[in-house]
C-alpha positions in Angstrom: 0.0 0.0 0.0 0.8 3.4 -0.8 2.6 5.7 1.9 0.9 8.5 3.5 1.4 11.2 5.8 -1.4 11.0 8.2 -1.7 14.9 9.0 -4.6 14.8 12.0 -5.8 18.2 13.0 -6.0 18.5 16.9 -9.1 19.4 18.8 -8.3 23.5 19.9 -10.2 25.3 22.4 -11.7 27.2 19.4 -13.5 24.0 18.9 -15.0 23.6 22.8 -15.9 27.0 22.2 -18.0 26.2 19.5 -19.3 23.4 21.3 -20.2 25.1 24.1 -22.5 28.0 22.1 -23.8 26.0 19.5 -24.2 22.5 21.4 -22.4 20.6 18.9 -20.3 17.6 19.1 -16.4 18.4 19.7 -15.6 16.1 16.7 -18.1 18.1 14.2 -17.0 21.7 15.5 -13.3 20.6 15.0 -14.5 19.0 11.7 -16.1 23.0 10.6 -13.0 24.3 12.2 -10.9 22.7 9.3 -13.5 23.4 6.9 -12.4 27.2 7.4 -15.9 27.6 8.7 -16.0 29.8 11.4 -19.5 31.5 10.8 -21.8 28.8 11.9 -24.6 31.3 11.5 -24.0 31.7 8.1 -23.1 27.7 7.4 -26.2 26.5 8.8 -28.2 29.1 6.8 -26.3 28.5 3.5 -29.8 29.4 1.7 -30.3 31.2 -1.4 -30.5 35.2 0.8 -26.9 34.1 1.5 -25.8 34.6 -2.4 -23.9 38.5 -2.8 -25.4 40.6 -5.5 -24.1 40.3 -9.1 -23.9 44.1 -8.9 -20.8 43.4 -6.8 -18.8 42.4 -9.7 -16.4 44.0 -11.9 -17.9 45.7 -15.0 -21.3 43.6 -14.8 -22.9 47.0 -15.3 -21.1 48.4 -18.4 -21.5 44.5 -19.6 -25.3 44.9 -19.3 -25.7 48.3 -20.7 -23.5 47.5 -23.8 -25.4 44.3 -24.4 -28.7 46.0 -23.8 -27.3 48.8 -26.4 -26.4 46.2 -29.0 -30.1 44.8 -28.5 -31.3 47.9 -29.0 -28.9 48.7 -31.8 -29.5 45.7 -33.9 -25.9 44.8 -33.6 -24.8 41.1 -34.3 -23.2 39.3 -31.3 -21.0 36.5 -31.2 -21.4 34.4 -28.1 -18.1 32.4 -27.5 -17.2 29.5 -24.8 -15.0 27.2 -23.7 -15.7 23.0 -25.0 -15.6 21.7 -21.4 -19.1 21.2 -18.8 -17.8 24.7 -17.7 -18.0 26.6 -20.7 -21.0 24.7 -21.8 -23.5 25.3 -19.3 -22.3 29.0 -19.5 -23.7 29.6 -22.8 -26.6 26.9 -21.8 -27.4 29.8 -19.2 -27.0 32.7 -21.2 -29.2 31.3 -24.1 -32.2 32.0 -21.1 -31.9 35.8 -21.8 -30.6 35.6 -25.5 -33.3 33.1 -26.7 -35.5 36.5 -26.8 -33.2 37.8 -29.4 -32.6 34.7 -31.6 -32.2 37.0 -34.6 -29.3 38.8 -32.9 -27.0 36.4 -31.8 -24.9 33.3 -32.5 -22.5 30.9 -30.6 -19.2 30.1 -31.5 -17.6 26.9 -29.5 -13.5 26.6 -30.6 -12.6 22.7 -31.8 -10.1 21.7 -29.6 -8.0 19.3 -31.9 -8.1 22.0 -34.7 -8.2 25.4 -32.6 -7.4 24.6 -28.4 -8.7 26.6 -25.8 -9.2 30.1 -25.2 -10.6 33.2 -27.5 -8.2 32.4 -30.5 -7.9 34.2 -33.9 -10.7 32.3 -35.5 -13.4 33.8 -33.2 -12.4 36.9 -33.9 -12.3 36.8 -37.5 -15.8 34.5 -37.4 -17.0 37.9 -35.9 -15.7 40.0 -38.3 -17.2 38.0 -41.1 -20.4 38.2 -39.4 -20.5 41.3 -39.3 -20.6 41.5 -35.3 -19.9 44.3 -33.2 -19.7 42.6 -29.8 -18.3 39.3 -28.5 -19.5 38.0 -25.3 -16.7 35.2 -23.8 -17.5 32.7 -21.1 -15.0 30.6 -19.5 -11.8 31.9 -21.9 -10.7 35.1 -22.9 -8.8 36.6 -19.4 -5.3 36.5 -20.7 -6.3 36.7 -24.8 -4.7 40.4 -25.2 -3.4 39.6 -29.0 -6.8 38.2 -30.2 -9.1 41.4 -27.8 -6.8 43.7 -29.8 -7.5 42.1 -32.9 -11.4 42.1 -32.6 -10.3 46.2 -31.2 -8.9 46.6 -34.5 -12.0 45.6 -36.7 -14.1 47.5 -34.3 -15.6 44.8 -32.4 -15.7 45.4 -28.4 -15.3 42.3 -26.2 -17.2 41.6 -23.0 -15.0 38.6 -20.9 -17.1 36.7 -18.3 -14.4 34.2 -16.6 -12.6 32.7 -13.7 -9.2 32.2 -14.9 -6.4 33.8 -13.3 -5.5 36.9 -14.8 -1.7 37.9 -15.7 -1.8 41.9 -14.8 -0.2 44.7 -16.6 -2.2 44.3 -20.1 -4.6 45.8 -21.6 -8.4 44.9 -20.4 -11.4 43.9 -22.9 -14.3 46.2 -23.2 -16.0 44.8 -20.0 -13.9 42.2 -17.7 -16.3 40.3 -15.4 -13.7 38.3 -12.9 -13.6 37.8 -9.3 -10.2 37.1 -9.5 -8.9 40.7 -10.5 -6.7 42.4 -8.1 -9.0 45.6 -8.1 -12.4 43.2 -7.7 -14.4 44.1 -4.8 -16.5 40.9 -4.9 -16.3 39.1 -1.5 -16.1 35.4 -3.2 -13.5 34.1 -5.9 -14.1 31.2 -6.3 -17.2 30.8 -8.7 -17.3 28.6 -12.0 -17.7 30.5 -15.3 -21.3 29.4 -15.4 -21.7 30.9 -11.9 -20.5 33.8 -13.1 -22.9 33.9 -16.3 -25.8 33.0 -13.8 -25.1 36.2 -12.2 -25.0 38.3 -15.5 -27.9 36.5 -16.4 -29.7 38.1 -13.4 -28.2 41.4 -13.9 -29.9 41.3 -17.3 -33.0 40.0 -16.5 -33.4 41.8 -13.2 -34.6 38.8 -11.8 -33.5 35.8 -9.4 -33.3 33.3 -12.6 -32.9 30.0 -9.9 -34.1 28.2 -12.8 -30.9 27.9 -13.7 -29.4 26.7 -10.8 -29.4 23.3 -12.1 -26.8 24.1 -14.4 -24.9 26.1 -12.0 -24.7 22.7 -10.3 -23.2 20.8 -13.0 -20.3 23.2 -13.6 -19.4 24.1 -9.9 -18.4 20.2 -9.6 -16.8 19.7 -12.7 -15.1 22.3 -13.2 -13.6 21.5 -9.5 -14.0 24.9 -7.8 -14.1 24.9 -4.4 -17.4 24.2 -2.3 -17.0 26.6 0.2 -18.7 30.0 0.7 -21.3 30.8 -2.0 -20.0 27.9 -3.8 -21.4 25.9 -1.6 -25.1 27.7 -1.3 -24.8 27.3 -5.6 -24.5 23.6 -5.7 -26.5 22.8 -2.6 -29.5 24.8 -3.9 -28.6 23.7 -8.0 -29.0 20.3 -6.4 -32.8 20.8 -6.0 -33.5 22.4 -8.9 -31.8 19.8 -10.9 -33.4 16.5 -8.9 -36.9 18.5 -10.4 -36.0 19.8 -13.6 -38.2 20.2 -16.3 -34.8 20.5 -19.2 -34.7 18.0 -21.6 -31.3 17.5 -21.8 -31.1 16.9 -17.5 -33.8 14.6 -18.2 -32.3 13.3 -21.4 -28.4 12.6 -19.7 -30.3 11.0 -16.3 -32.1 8.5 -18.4 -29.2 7.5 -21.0 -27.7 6.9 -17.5 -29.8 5.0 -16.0 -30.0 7.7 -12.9 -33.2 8.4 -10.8 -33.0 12.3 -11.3 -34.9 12.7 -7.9 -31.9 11.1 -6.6 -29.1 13.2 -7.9 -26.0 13.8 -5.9 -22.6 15.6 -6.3 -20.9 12.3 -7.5 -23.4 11.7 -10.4 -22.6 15.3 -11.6 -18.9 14.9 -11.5 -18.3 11.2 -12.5 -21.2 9.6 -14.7 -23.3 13.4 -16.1 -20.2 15.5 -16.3 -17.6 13.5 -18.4 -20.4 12.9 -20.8 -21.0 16.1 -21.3 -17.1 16.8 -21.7 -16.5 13.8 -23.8 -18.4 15.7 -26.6 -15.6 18.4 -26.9 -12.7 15.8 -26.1 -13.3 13.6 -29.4 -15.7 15.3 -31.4 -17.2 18.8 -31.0 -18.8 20.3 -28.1 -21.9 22.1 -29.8 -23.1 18.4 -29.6 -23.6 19.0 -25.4 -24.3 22.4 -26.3 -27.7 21.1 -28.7 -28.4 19.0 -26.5 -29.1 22.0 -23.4 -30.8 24.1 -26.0 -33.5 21.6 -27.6 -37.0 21.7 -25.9 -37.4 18.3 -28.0 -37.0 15.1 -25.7 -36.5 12.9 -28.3 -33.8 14.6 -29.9 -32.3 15.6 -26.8 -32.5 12.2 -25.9 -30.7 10.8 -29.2 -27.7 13.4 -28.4 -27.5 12.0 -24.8 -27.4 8.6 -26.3 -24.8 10.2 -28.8 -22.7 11.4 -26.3 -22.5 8.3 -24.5 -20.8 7.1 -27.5 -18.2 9.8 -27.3 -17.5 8.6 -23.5 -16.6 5.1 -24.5 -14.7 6.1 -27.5 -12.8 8.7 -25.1 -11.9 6.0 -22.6 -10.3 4.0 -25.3 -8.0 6.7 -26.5 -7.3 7.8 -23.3 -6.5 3.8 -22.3 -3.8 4.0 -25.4 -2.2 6.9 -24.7 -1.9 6.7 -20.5 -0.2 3.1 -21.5 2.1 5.1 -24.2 2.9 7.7 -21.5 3.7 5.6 -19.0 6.1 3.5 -20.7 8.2 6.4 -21.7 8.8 7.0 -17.7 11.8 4.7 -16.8 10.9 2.6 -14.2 14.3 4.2 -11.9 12.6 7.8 -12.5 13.6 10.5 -9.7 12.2 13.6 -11.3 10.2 15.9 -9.3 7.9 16.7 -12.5 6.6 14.6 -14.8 7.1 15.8 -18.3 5.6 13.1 -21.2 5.1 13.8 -24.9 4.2 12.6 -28.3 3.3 12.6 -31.6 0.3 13.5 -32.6 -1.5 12.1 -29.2 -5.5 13.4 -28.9 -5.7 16.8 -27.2 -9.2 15.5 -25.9 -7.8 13.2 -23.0 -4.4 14.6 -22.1 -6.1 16.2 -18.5 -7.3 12.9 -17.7 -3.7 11.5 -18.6 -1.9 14.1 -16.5 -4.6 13.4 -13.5 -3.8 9.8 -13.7 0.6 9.8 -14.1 0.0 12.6 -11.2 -1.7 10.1 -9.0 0.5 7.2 -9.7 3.7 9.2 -8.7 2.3 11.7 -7.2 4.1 14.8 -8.6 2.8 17.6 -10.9 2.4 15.8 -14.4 2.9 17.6 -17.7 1.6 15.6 -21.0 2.5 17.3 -24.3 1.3 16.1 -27.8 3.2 17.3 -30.5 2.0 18.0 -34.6 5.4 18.7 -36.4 7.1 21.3 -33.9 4.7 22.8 -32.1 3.1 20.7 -28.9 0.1 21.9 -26.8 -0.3 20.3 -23.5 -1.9 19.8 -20.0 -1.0 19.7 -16.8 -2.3 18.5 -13.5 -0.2 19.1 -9.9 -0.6 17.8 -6.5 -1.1 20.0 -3.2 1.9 21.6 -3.2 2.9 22.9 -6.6 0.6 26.0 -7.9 0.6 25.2 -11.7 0.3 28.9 -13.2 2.9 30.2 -10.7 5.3 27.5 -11.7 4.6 27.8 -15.0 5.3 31.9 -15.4 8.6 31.3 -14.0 9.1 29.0 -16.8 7.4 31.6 -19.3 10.6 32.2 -21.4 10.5 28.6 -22.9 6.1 28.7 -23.5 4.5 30.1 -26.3 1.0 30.0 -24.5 0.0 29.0 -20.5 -3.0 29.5 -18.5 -5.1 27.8 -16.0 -5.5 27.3 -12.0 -3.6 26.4 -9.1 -3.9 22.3 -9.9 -4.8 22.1 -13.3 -3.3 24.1 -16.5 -2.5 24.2 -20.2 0.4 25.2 -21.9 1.5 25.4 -25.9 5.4 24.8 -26.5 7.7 24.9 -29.4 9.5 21.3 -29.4 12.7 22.8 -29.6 12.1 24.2 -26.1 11.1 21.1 -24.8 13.8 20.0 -23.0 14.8 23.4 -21.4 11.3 23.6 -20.1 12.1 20.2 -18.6 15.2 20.6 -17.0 13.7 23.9 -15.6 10.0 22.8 -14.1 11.9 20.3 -12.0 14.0 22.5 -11.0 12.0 24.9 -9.6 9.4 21.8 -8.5 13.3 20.6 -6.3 14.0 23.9 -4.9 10.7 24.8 -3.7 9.7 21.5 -2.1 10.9 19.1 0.8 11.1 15.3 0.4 7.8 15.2 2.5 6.5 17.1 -0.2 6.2 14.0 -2.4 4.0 11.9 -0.4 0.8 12.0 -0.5 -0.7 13.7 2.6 -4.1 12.4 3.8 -6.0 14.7 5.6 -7.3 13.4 9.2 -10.3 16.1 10.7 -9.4 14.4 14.1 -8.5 11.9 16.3 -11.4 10.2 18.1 -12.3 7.0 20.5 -14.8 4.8 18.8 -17.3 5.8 22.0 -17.7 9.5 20.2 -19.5 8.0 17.4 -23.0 8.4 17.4 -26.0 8.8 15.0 -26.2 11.9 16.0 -22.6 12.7 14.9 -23.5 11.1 11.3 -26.8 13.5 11.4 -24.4 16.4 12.1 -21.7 15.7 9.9 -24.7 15.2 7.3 -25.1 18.8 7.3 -21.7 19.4 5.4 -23.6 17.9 2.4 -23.0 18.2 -0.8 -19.3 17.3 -0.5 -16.8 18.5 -3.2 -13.8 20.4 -3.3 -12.3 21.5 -0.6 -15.5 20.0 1.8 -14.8 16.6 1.4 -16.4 13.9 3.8 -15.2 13.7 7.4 -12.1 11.6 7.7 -11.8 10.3 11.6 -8.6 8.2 13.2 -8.8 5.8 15.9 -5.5 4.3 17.8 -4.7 0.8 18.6 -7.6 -1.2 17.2 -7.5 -5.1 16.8 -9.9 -7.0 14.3 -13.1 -9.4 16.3 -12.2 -11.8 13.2 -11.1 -12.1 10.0 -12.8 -9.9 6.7 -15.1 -11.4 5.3 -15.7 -11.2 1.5 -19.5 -9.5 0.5 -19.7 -9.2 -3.1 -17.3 -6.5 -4.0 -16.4 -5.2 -0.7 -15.0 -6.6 2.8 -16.4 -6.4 6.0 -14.9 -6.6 8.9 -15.6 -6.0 13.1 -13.2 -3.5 14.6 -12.7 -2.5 18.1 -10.8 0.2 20.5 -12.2 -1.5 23.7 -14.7 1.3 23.8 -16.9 0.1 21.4 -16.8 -2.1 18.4 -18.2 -1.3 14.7 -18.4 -2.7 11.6 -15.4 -1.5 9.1 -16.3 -1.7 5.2 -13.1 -1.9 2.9 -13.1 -1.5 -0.7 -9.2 -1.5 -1.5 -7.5 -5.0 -1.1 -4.0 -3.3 -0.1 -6.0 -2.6 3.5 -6.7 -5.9 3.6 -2.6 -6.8 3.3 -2.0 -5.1 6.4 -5.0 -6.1 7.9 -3.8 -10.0 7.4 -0.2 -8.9 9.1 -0.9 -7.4 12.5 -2.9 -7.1 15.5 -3.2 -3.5 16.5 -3.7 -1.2 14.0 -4.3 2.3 13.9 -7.7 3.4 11.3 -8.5 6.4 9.1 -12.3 6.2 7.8 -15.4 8.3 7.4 -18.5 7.2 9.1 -22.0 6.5 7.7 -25.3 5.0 8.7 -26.0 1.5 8.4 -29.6 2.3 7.4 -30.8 -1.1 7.7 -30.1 -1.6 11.1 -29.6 2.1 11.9 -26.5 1.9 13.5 -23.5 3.5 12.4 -20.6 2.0 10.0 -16.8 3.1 9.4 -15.9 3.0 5.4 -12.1 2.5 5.9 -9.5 4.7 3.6 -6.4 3.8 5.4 -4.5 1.5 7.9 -1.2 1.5 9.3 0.1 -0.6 12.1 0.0 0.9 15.5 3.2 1.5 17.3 5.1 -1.8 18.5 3.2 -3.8 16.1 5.8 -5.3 14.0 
């Protein structure tokens, strides 16, 4: 099994303060403690009065009166957006105000194979040819100076809605709606792009517009951002709205996945309705997802789901090929702190998810490059420690093009630069880090006695619901347990009785290398989350780690 660094927050009086005004348990106040939640107020509100006014951001008004003024003007405008879930439910959302002015506007969704991401040259003259005189750009667009002065020159203003972190010092687009601006006075930086056109959306409309929350939902946990804050009301309110939603393509994606939609949760968005919607962009062409959001047809929306589907499998197939490609070309004695793969002519679509995976296996930040003839355009995926867009501006001098977040990014290079670039990521990745760096860290929220755990603890820590980002489920540790007997074997899991000679519960394992050590000692020391055994209503322990406890050897 894999080595981690158990890092287990201690209880602080902060904590029995909590406990003692709010009359929680001292594991769940720790547990909100970590969570950065200190406004319990506020937490336990977390209802839809809780979201900040969209007037609060940057240049939302100048976006809205220009828009309004093209309207009114009979201007063309050229809607542009990113291929991923993102970018897609962006426009999705806008097309509720500009489905009123059909005449008036048009989308415009880059390829990614032929084009990549971001507001590229093509847009721009796609606008010009169209004889637009505004482009609205969701989800791309915050570091696209050479392409905003482009559409400047034929006349063309730009409105940027986006999340990305901008590089200062350049010149801004007509209107730049971002949080993340270093003159923003927006008290949350955090949201998705389609949070962001959500709240143009309302500015627009004047109007609440939750009926779009559902979508809101889908990109605020595939696109990863953090469920925290607003964030948090978003997905936990988009969660509703989606489990009763009257779009045909919700509808159309739960039933060509064989999901009750009244039972929806954060992990169908993210792993079973999300890369669906992203596989459309990854090996064929995202207006596919994009159709499918628009269409008040169930039946065709229904033959796109099924369509999409399709895309998924033929995705996981390339991405099987290359990930087994890439991995071979790491020698098997590798000691660099960054993992830098390319090829020939590898599918842009799937290079993330290859990056996510070599990142896991060696845990350090993983860059995979495909090349056509000299020039390569690649993605990147880091662990905890290693901010990708930092890292990669100090490595600007050998990148034609970077952008992106703290843990994911993209990057276009020349192959003649290639192996600079190399020798200078790990470099910096070496300097900056300790050898504890490299291993993988797993997050304990406390240390607690199998006597604290109680259905009323699972009730309270039910209340951090929906999970995600940055609010992941409780993780507890209990010392010096033994096993009542052996595991035994139920379907594809393990059970198995554990006890701290407090109490004794039922441990549920899913990966076989806990079993190893579980076969190999007698006291061990656990890491799980806790759940309810709703058939017996008594609580369970869903193990993620095991070590042996001190002495056992």
């Amino acid at each position: 099994m894999k080595r981690k660094i158990w890092n287990i927050k201690k209880v602080n009086d902060y904590a029995l303060r909590l406990v003692r005004d709010y009359g929680i348990s001292v594991p769940f106040a720790q547990v909100l403690i970590n969570r950065g939640i200190d406004d319990l107020d506020v937490f336990f509100d977390a209802s839809l009065n809780g979201l900040h006014s969209p007037q609060l951001l940057p240049d939302i008004q100048k976006a809205v009166k220009r828009i309004h003024q093209a309207i009114k003007n009979g201007e063309k405008i050229l809607i542009v957006g990113d291929y991923d879930v993102d970018g897609i439910t962006s426009l999705a959302i806008f097309h509720e105000f500009i489905k009123d002015f059909k005449q008036t506007f048009s989308f415009y969704i880059p390829h990614r194979v032929n084009e990549g991401y971001g507001l590229k040259k093509e847009a721009i003259i796609e606008a010009k040819e169209r004889g637009a005189g505004l482009i609205v750009a969701f989800d791309c667009g915050t570091n696209s100076f050479q392409e905003i002065e482009l559409a400047r020159s034929f006349g063309i203003d730009v409105i940027v809605v986006d999340h990305h972190h901008p590089q200062e010092g350049r010149n801004l687009p007509f209107a730049f709606i971002n949080p993340k601006r270093s003159d923003s006075k927006y008290p949350f930086d955090e949201l998705s792009a389609a949070a962001l056109s959500f709240k143009l959306l309302q500015a627009l409309k004047e109007d609440t517009c939750y009926h779009a929350l559902d979508l809101v939902a889908l990109s605020v946990v595939c696109d990863v951002v953090p469920i925290k804050g607003e964030n948090r009301i978003l997905l936990k309110e988009g969660l509703k709205v989606i489990k009763e939603s009257k779009r045909a393509g919700i509808q159309a994606l739960c039933r060509v996945s064989k999901i009750r939609q009244e039972n929806i949760s954060s992990f169908h968005l993210g792993f079973i309705l999300g890369p669906r919607i992203n596989a459309s962009g990854r090996v064929a062409h995202a207006k596919d997802a994009l159709d499918m959001f628009l269409t008040q047809n169930d039946e065709k929306s229904y033959d796109i789901a099924c369509k999409l589907s399709e895309y998924n499998q033929a995705r996981k197939v390339i991405e099987t090929n290359i990930l087994k490609e890439a991995a071979n070309s790491i020698p098997q004695d590798c000691d660099d702190c960054a993992i830098v793969v390319s090829g020939d002519n590898w599918h842009p679509g799937v290079l993330g998810i290859v990056a996510s995976r070599l990142m896991d296996k060696y845990y350090r930040p993983a860059f995979v490059i495909s090349f056509n003839d000299e020039i390569g355009k690649g993605s990147a995926r880091s662990i905890h420690s290693v901010h990708l867009v930092e890292s990669l501006k100090k490595c600007s001098e050998y990148l034609s093009n970077y952008g992106g977040h703290k843990k994911a990014a993209g990057l276009e290079i020349h192959k003649s630069k290639l192996n600079d670039f190399k020798k200078k990521i790990n470099s910096l990745v070496r300097n900056s880090l300790t050898p504890e760096d490299f291993i993988p860290v797993l997050n304990i929220d406390a240390q607690i006695d199998f006597s604290d755990i109680s259905i009323p603890l699972i009730d309270e820590l039910e209340s951090l619901k929906p999970y995600g980002e940055e609010n992941p489920k409780a993780l507890f540790a209990t010392f010096n347990v033994i096993k009542r007997a052996p595991a035994k074997k139920i379907k594809n899991i393990y059970s198995v009785w554990l006890s701290d000679g407090s109490a004794t519960y039922e441990g549920i394992i899913y990966n076989k290398d806990i079993l190893e050590i579980l076969d190999h000692g007698k006291n061990f020391d656990v890491a799980y989350s806790i759940e309810k055994n709703v058939y017996h209503n008594i609580p369970r322990l869903m193990v993620k780690s095991l070590r042996l406890a001190d002495g056992d050897f």
